[in-house]
KEPA-923727 format. One record per residue (C-alpha): x, y, z. Coordinates in steps of 0.05 Angstrom, whole numbers, padded with zeros to 5 digits, always signed. Layout:
XYZ;...
//
This chain:
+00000+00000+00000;+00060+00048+00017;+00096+00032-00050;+00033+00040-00103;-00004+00090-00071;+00040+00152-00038;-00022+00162+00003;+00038+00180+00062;+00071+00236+00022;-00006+00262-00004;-00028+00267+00088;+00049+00303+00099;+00026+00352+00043;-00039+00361+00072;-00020+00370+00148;+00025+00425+00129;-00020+00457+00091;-00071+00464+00155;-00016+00474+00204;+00009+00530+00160;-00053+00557+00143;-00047+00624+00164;+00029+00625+00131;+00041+00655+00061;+00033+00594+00010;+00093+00596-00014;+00134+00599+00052;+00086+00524+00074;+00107+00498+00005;+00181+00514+00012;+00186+00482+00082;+00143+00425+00059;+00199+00402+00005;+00250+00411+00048;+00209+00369+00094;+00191+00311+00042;+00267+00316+00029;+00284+00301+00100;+00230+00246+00099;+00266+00213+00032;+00337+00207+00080;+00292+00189+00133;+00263+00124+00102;+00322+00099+00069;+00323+00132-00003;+00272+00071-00011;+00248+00068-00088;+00175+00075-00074;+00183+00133-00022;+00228+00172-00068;+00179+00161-00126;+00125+00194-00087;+00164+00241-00055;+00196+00271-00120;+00124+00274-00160;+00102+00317-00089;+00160+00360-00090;+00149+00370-00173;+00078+00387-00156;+00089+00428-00099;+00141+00467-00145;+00093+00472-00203;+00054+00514-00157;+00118+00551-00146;+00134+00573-00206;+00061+00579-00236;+00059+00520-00284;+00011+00461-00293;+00032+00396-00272;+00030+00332-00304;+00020+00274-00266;+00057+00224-00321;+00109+00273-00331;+00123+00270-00253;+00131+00210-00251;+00185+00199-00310;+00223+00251-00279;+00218+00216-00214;+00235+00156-00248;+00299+00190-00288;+00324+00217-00227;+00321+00154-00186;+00357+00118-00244;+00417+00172-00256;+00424+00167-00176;+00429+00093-00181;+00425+00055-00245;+00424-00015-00204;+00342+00008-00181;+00326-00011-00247;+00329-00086-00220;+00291-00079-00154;+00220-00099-00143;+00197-00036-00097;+00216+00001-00164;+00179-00040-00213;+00116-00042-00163;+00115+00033-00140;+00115+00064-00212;+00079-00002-00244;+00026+00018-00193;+00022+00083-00200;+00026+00089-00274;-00041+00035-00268;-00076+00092-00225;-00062+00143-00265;-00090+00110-00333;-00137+00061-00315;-00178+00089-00246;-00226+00133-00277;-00247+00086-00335;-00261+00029-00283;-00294+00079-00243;-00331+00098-00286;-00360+00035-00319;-00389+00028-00238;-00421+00094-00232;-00468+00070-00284;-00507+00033-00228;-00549+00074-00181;-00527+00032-00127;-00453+00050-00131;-00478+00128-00122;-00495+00108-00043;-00439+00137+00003;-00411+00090+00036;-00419+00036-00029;-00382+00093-00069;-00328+00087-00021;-00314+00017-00028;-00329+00024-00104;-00272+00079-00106;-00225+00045-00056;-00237-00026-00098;-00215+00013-00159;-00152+00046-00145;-00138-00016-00107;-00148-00062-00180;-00124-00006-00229;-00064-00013-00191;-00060-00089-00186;-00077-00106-00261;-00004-00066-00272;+00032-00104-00227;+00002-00174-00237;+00057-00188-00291;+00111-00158-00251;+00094-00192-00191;+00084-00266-00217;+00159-00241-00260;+00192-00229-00203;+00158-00270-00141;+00120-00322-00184;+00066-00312-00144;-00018-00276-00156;-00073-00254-00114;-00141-00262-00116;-00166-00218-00049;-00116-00168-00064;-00181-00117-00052;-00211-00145+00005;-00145-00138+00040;-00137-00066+00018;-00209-00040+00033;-00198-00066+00102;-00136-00032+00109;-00138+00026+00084;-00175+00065+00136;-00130+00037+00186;-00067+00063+00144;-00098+00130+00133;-00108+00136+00220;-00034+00110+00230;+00005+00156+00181;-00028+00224+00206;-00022+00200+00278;+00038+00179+00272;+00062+00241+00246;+00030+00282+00303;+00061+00235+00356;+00126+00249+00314;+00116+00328+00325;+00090+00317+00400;+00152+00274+00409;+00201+00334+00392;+00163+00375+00457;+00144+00321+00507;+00170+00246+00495;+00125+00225+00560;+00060+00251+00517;+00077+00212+00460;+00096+00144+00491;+00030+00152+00525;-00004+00174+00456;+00039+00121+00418;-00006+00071+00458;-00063+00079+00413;-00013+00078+00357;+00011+00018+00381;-00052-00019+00376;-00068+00006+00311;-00005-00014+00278;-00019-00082+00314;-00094-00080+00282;-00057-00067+00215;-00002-00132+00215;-00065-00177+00240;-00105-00150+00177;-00060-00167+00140;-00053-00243+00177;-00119-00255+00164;-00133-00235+00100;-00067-00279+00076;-00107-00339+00096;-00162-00325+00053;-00164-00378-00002;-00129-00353-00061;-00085-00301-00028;-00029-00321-00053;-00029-00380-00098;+00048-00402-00136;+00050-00401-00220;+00096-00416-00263;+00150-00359-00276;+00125-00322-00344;+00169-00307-00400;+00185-00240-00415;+00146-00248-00488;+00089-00268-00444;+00089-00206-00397;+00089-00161-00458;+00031-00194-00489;-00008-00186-00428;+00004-00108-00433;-00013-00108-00505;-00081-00146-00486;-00089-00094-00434;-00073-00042-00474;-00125-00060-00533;-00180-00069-00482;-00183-00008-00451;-00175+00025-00526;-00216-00018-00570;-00263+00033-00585;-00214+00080-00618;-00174+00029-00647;-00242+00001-00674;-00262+00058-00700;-00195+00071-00737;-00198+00005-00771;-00261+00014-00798;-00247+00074-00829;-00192+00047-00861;-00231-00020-00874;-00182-00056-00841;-00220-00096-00791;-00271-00116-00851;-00215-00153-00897;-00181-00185-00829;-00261-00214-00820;-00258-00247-00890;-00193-00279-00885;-00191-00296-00808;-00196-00369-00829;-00128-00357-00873;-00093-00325-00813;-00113-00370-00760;-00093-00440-00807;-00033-00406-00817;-00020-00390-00746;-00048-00473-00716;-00004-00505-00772;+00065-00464-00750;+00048-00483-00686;+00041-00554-00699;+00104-00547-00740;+00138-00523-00690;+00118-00568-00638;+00140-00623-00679;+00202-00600-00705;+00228-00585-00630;+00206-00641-00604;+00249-00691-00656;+00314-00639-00642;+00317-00617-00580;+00305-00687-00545;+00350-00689-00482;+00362-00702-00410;+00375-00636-00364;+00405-00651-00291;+00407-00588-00241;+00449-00597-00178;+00416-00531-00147;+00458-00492-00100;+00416-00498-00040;+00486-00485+00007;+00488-00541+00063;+00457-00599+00038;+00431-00630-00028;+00377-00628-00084;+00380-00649-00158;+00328-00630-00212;+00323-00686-00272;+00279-00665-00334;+00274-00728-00378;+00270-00736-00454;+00192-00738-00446;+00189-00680-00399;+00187-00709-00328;+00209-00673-00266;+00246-00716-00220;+00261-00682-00154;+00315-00713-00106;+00319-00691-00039;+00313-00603-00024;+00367-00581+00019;+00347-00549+00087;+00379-00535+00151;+00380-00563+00222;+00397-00497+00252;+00356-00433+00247;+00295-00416+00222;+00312-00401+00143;+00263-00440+00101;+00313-00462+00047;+00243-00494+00007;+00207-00432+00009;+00264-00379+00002;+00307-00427-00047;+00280-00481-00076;+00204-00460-00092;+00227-00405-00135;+00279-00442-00158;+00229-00488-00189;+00173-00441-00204;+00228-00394-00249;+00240-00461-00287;+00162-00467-00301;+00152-00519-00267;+00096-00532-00224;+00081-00617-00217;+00141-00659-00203;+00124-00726-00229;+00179-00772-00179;+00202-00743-00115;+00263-00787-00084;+00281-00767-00008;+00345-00804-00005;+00330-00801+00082;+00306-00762+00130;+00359-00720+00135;+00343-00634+00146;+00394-00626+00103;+00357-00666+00055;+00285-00661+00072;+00278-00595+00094;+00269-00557+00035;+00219-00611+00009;+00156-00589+00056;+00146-00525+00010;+00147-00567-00049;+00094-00621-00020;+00050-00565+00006;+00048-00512-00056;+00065-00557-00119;+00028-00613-00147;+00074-00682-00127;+00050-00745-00168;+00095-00797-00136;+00147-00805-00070;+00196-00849-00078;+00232-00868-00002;+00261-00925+00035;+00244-00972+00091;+00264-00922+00154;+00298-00950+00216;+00276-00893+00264;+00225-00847+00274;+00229-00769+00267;+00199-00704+00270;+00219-00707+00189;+00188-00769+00184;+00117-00752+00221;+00113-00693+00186;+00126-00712+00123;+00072-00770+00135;+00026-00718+00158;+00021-00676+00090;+00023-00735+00046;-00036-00772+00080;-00079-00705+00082;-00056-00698+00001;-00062-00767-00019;+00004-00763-00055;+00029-00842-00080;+00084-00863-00038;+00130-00917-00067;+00178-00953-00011;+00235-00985-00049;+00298-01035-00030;+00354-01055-00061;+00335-01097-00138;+00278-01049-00153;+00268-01020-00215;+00233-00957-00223;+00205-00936-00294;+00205-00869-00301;+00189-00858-00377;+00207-00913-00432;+00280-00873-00440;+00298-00867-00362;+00291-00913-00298;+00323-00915-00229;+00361-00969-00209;+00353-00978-00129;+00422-01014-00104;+00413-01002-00040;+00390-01004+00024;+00373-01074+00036;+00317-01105+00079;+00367-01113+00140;+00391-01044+00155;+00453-01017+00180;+00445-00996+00256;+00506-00956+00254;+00481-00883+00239;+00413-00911+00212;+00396-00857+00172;+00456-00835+00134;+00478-00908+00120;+00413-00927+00097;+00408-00877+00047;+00380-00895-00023;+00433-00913-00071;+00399-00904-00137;+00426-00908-00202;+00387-00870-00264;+00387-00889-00332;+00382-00857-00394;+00403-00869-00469;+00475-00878-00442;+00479-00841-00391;+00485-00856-00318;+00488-00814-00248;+00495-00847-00182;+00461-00819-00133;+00486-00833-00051;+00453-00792-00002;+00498-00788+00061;+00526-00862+00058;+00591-00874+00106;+00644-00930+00096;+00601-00979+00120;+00549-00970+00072;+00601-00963+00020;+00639-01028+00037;+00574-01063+00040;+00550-01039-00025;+00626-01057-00054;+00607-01136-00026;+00545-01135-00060;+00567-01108-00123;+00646-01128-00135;+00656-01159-00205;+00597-01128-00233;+00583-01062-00272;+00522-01041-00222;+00558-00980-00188;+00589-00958-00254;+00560-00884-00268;+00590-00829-00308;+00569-00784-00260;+00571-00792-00193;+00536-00746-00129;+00586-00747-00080;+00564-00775-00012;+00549-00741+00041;+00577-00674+00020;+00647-00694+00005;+00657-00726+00086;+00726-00753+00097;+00670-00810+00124;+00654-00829+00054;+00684-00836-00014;+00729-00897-00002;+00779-00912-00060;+00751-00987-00063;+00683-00955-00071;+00699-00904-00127;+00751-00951-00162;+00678-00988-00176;+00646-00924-00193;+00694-00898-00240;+00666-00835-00243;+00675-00785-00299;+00646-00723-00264;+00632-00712-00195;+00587-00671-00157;+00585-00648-00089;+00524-00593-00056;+00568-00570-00003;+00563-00494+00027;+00608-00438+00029;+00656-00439+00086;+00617-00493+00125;+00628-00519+00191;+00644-00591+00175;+00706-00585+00134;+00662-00604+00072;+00691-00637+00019;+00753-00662+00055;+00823-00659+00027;+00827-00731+00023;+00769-00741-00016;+00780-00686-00069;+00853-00726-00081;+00827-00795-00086;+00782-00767-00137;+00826-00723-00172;+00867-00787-00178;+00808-00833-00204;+00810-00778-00271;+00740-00747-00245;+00726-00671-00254;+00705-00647-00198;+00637-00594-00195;+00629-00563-00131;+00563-00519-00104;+00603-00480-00060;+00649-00458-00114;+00611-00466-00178;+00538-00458-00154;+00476-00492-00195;+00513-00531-00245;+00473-00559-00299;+00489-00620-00348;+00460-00631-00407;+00456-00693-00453;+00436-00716-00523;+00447-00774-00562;+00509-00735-00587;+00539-00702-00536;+00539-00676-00458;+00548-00604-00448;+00564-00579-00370;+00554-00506-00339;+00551-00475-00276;+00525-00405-00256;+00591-00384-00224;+00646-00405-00268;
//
């Protein structure tokens, strides 16, 4: 509400112009720049603030100087001077949505407005009121719907309710705020006690806003859109709220009457290169895309198959603290990839480091099928993550070691490992799923947090045979001078290998020794910490590798 509507800079404007009634007009409109200047430094040089701080200092000087002002012409000097201060506020959101928002105010408030006061019922005062507050509220929004499902992949459907309920309350605590402000200057004691009432206002404001989030539809996840696809959207916009005049141009050019007669041309045209299209990408641009995602301290790997499946293994997370490395990392991670159903999810164990970030993908995106292990302990992982699959209904597949798991007729899983009689030693790291996936000719091994017990048991079970043998292998349990035996990786043979380690972490992740034996086994070593998201992709001709650092 701050950043759209510069309702705070319109009541500072205001209250000096009563409390400086009786002062020559120009005098109250001098001290009331220098004021909103003061204000800018005061808040931070915040984008939105200095938006609506320069178009009230470019009105109030308009007055000064005896020239009309133009709102739209406010604001792109607002916006020039915020950009040849910093160039870098070009990428931040507060800019986007404070001039996005404002720009939808200024040219699309009185046209909705207007198409209500049609109705005699939306004439009543206090209807009117919510009619007017609903419509600066939505001329607003359907600016910064594109910018905000860009930029936060997310939309709102109460976006209205939560402002008409607000907005009284906002009005009360900005000019009593600013009073208490004043009072504070001349008696601190009188404003603590008056800040009491403020107080529970600002309180009344946050549990608005609490409540109105859990409305249904108050924030619901979408797929990131292209930059193609936000443009269209304003183009859309843009011809709805002009169709008249464009109409009415085409038909006096007789435009609109030949595109009538050969619509059928145009749109068998348009369904054929789309076909086409389809076609032709789908026979060239068949291959398999792995994402080891940088989620610091822990691990998660993205697989898109050659028939466009999402396989999910494990999320990252954290034991310590409260960061929500699903929500703050992963979600968006996935959402700015357009993806919004993962097919196979595999939680190698129970791990935070491995499960944590999974919750905000089992609660906000659409999970066909689970794919664990028998577990040889309960935990609070473990209920919870029982919990939201029962109440979703999601298909939960346990699997041991000789499984086979089809994942499309190019890929599969492989599970080696762990067997019906589990280890006891560190139960849930040693138990781990060892899966191996399969595709074309390609192979990656995946090992949770396996120690050298695991290793040496899975070495037994597999010496002699080919089963371990992956091109690409994800190092276990972050590079731990625990795992990574030579005997285990000598069966391995590993081409590349990947470890999701964080940035100066406080486990000595990857050890020394480990980065040597496989520097000595010929692998190529790819490491989160140093290399961040690293991405591998393969065709039937070649494998390409990047990563987002270097």
């Amino acid at each position: 509400m701050l950043a759209v509507s510069g309702s705070h800079i319109t009541y500072i404007i205001s209250a000096f112009s009563i409390l400086m009634e009786k002062k020559n007009k120009r005098t109250t409109k001098i001290i009331t720049i220098i004021f909103l200047i003061f204000f800018m430094a005061l808040t931070g040089f915040t984008a939105s603030v200095v938006r609506a701080s320069i178009m009230g200092i470019l009105i109030l000087t308009s007055g000064l100087v005896h020239r009309k002002s133009d709102t739209i012409n406010n604001l792109g000097i607002s916006s020039l001077i915020i950009l040849i201060c910093n160039p870098y506020t070009i990428i931040d959101a507060g800019f986007w949505l404070s001039f996005a928002g404002t720009m939808g105010i200024i040219l699309l408030e009185e046209p909705i407005n207007s198409y209500f006061q049609k109705f005699k019922i939306c004439k009543i005062k206090p209807i009117s009121w919510i009619i007017n507050s609903f419509t600066i509220t939505f001329a607003a929004n359907i600016i910064i719907i594109p910018i905000m499902a860009y930029m936060f992949s997310t939309f709102s459907m109460t976006f209205w309710i939560s402002n008409i309920l607000a907005a009284p309350v906002m009005e009360f605590v900005t000019i009593y705020g600013f009073l208490i402000y004043f009072i504070s200057i001349f008696s601190l004691p009188l404003a603590k006690f008056l800040g009491i009432i403020l107080n529970f206002s600002l309180n009344s404001l946050i549990k608005i806003a609490e409540i109105t989030s859990l409305i249904p539809g108050s924030s619901i996840y979408i797929k990131t859109p292209y930059l193609l696809e936000c443009i269209i959207y304003y183009l859309i916009l843009f011809l709805i709220f002009n169709w008249k005049r464009i109409k009415e141009k085409l038909e006096n050019n007789k435009i609109l009457e030949k595109i009538k007669k050969n619509s059928y041309k145009y749109i068998s045209i348009i369904l054929i290169f789309i076909i086409l299209t389809n076609t032709i990408s789908n026979k060239i641009f068949q291959e398999i895309k792995i994402y080891f995602v940088d989620v610091g301290q822990g691990d998660s790997t993205l697989i898109q198959t050659i028939e466009g499946k999402n396989i999910l293994i494990d999320g990252g997370g954290s034991e310590f603290g409260s960061f929500d490395v699903g929500e703050s990392i992963l979600l968006p991670y996935l959402l700015d990839r357009r993806i919004t159903t993962i097919d196979y999810l595999m939680i190698s164990h129970f791990d935070s480091d491995h499960i944590g970030g999974v919750f905000a993908i089992l609660e906000n995106l659409k999970v066909k099928n689970i794919i664990i292990s028998k577990q040889g302990e309960t935990s609070e992982n473990l209920k919870k993550f029982y919990e939201i699959t029962n109440n979703k209904g999601i298909r939960t597949i346990i699997v041991k070691k000789g499984d086979i798991v089809e994942i499309d007729k190019y890929s599969h899983f492989e599970i080696l490992f762990p067997e019906d009689n589990l280890i006891e030693d560190n139960i849930l790291n040693n138990n781990s799923i060892v899966a191996r996936f399969n595709s074309l000719d390609f192979s990656i091994l995946f090992t949770g947090d396996i120690e050298e017990i695991a290793e040496k048991r899975l070495c037994e079970l597999y010496s002699g045979t080919d089963k371990l043998e992956a091109f690409v292998l994800k190092v276990a349990h972050h590079g731990s001078k625990t795992s990574s035996t030579e005997e285990f990786l000598e069966l391995v043979k590993p081409k590349i290998a990947l470890i999701g380690v964080g940035k100066n972490n406080n486990f000595g992740h990857p050890n020394i020794d480990v980065i040597e034996r496989l520097e000595n086994m010929g692998s190529k070593i790819y490491r989160t910490d140093n290399c961040g998201e690293i991405i591998i992709r393969i065709n039937r001709e070649k494998l390409q590798i990047h990563t987002k650092i270097k």
